[in-house]
C-alpha positions, 0 to 999 in steps of 0.5 A: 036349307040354310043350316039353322039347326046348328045355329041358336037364333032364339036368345030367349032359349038360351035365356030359358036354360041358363034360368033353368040351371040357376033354378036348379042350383038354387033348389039343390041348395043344401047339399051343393052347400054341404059339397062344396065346403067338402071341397074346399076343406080338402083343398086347403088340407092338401094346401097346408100339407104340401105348402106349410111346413108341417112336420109329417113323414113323406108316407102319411102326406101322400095318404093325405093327400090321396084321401084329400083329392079323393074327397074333392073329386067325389064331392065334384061328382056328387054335386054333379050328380045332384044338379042334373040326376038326383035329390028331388026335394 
């Protein structure tokens, strides 16, 4: 009994799985794609609203703001979602 359960000494497993991830990824292209600029969008809207001087009132930056963040992390939870669950093409 020297513990080798908890250590990885098989580099080409760990090879194999990384492979398998890309794979994945490049399989579930289109709607990580689709995701991903989402996300980005979103960013930049909160960006824009909080970092330029955009004249809207305090009310409507929030709501923004809430809409923008909701955005981003329903689309990380989707492109999640899609890697590892769904989207079988």
């Amino acid at each position: 009994m020297q513990g080798t359960a908890l250590v990885n000494r098989n580099p080409k497993e760990r090879t194999c799985k990384t492979l398998e991830l890309f794979y994945l990824i490049q399989e579930r292209a289109l709607p990580f794609s689709i995701l991903a600029l989402l996300m980005m969008a979103s960013a930049v809207v909160v960006y824009v609203v909080w970092k330029r001087q955009v004249s809207l009132p305090l009310p409507l930056r929030i709501f923004t703001t809430v809409v923008c963040l909701t955005c981003i992390i329903g689309s990380a939870g989707l492109m999640l979602f899609t890697l590892f669950v769904g989207y079988n093409a």
